[in-house]
VMD Tcl script that draws the C-alpha trace (Angstrom):
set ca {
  {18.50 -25.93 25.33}
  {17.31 -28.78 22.83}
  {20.71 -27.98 21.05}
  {22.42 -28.11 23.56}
  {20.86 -31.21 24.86}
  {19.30 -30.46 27.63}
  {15.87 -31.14 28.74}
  {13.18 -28.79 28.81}
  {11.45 -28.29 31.93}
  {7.54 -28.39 31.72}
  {5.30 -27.07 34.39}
  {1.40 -26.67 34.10}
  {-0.27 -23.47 35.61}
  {-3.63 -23.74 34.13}
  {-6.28 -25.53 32.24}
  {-9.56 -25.18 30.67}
  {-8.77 -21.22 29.62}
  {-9.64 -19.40 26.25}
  {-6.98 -18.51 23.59}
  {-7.04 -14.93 25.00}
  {-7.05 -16.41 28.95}
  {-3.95 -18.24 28.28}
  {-2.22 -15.80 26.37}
  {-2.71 -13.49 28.83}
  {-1.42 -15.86 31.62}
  {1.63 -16.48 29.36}
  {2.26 -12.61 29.02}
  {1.67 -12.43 32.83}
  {4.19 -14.95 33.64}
  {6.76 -13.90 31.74}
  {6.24 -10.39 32.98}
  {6.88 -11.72 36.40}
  {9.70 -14.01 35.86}
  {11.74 -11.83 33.65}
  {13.23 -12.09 29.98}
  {17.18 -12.37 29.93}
  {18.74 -10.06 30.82}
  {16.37 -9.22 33.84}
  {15.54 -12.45 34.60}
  {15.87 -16.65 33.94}
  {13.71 -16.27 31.21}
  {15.07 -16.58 27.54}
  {11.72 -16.36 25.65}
  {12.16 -14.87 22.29}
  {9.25 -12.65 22.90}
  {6.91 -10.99 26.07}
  {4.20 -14.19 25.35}
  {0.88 -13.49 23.14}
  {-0.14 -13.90 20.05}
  {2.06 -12.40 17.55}
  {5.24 -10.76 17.89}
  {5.37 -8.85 21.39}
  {8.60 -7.12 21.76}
  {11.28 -9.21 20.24}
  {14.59 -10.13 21.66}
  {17.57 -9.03 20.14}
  {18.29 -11.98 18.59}
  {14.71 -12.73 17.23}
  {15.24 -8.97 15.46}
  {18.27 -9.56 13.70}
  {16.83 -13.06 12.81}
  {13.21 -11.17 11.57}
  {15.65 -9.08 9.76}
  {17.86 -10.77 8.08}
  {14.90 -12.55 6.30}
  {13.45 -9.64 5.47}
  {16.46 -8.35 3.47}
  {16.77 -11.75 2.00}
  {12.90 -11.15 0.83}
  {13.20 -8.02 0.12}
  {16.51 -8.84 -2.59}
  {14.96 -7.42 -6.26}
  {11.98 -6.23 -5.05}
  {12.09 -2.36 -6.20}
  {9.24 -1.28 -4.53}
  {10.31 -2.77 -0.44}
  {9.62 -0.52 2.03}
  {12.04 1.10 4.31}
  {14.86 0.16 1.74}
  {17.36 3.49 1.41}
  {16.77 4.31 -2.20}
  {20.77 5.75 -3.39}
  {21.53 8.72 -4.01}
  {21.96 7.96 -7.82}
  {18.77 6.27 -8.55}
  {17.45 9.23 -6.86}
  {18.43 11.37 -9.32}
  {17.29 9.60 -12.51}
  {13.81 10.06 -10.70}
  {13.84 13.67 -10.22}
  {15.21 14.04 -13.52}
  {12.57 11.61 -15.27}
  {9.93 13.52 -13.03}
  {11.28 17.12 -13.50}
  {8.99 19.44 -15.79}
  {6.23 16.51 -15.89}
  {2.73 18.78 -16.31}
  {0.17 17.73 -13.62}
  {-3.22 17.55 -14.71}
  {-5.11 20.57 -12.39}
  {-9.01 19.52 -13.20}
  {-8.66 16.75 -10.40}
  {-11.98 17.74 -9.09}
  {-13.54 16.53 -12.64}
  {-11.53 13.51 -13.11}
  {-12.91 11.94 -9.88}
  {-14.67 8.54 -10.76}
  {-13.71 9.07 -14.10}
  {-11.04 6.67 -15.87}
  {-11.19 8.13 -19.29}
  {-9.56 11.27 -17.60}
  {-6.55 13.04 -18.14}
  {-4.77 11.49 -15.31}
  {-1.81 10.67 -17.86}
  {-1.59 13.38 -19.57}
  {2.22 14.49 -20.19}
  {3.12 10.87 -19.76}
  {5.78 9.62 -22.75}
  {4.24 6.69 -24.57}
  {6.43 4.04 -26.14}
  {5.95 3.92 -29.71}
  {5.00 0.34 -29.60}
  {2.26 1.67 -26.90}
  {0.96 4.46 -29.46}
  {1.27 1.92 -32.37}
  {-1.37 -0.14 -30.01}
  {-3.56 2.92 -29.19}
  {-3.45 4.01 -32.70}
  {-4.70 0.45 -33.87}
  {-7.16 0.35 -31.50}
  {-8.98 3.48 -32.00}
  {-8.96 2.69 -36.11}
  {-11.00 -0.71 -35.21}
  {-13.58 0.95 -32.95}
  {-14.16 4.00 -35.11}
  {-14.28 0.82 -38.06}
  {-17.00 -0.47 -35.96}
  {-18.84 2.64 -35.26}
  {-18.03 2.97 -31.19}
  {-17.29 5.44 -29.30}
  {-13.93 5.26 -27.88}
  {-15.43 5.73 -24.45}
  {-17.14 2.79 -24.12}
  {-17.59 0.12 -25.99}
  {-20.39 -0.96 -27.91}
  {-21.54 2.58 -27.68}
  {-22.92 4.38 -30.67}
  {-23.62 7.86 -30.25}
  {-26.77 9.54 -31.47}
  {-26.73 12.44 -33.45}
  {-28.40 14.37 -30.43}
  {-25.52 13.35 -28.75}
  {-23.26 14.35 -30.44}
  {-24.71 18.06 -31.12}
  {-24.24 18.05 -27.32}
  {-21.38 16.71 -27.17}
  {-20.31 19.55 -30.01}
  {-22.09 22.44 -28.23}
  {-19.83 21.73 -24.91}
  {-16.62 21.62 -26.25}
  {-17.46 24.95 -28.31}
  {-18.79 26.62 -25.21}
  {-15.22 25.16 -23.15}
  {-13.00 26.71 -26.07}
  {-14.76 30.31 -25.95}
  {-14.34 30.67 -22.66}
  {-11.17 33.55 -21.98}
  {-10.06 31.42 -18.76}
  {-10.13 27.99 -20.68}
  {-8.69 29.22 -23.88}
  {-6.07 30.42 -21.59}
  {-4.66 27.12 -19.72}
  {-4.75 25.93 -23.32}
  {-2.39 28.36 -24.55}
  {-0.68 28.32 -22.13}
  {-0.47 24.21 -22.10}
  {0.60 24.44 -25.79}
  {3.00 27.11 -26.03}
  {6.13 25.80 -26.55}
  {5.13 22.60 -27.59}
  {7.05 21.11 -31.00}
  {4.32 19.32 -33.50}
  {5.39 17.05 -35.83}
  {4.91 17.87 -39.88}
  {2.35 14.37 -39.75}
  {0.24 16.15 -36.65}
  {0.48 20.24 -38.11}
  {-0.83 18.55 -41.29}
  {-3.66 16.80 -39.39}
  {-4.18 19.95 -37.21}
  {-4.88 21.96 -40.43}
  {-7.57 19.71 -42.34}
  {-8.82 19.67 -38.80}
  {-8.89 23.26 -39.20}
  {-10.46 23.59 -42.67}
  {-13.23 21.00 -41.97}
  {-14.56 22.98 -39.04}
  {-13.92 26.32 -40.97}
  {-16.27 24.61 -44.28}
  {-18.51 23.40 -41.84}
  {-19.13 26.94 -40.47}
  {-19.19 28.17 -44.12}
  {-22.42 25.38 -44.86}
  {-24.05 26.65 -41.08}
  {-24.04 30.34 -42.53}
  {-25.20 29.50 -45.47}
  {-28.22 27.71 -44.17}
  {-28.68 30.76 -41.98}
  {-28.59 29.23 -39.04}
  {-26.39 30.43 -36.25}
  {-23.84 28.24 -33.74}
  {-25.87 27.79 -30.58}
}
mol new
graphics top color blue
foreach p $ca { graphics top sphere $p radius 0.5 }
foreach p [lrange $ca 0 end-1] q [lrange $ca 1 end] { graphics top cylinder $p $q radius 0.2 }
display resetview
């Protein structure tokens, strides 16, 4: 109407009321009058706070800037993801192991969560940099600042030995490994991993004191 030019007509029902009292009269009102087309009425909305259903118009205009919004944003909701994109995601996703000891990795962020995940070499480079400094320092990689005690790390020992001799474990890692190419660099680290525990057994016997 102010467009067009024409004056606005103004008419007071009530005074004094709360917020919720006069948007309440306002929804009232309305409701009796009637919104275009079932009555004079060309409000954009039913009256109230917010948006109380929308006219026609006022939803293509709500929509229009969400779309404009929404331009570049890869994550908007309710966008129709096509049928292309789709299928670089299945594909990237396809075959990805899922870790299954979710029950043990709740509250805990040093988990597994990401295992299977492919790291940029610039992100292992980082890792790989990282750990060196710590372990330079003497901390653990779990948290930092935190020197382990030798009790602690007998523990520490005695657990994962215990884990690795049990049939069921030993199985899930077979079964997590077979298949799996190792690079020359991590067989060669995997043997002298191999041949320390193997001498360290060796200096246990002689001692004659058994693995607990």
């Amino acid at each position: 109407m102010k467009r067009a030019g024409i004056s606005v007509p103004k008419r007071k029902l009530a005074e004094g009321l709360t917020k919720a009292e006069a948007a309440a009269l306002e929804i009232a009102t309305i409701a009796k009058l009637g919104r275009e087309p079932n009555g004079p009425l060309v409000n954009a909305t039913s009256g109230g706070d917010g948006v109380r259903e929308p006219s026609p118009e006022l939803r293509a205009a709500m929509s229009a800037r969400a779309t404009k919004w929404a331009t570049g944003n890869r994550n908007r909701r309710g966008t129709i993801t096509p049928p292309e994109v789709r299928a670089k995601q299945r594909a990237a996703l396809l075959g990805r192991p899922r870790p299954d000891n979710s029950e043990r990795l709740k509250g805990n962020t040093y988990g597994t969560a990401n295992k299977g995940k492919p790291l940029s070499e610039e992100t292992k480079a980082k890792m790989r940099d990282s750990a060196q400094r710590r372990a330079a320092e003497g901390r653990h990689h779990i948290k930092a600042g935190n020197v382990l005690s030798e009790e602690t790390k007998a523990k520490i020992a005695a657990a994962n030995r215990a884990r690795t001799q049990d049939p069921a474990e030993r199985l899930k890692i077979s079964k997590a490994l077979k298949g799996r190419v190792f690079s020359p660099e991590h067989l060669e680290k995997l043997r002298i991993g191999q041949k320390r525990r193997q001498d360290a057994r060796r200096a246990l016997a002689d001692t004659g004191i058994t693995e607990g």
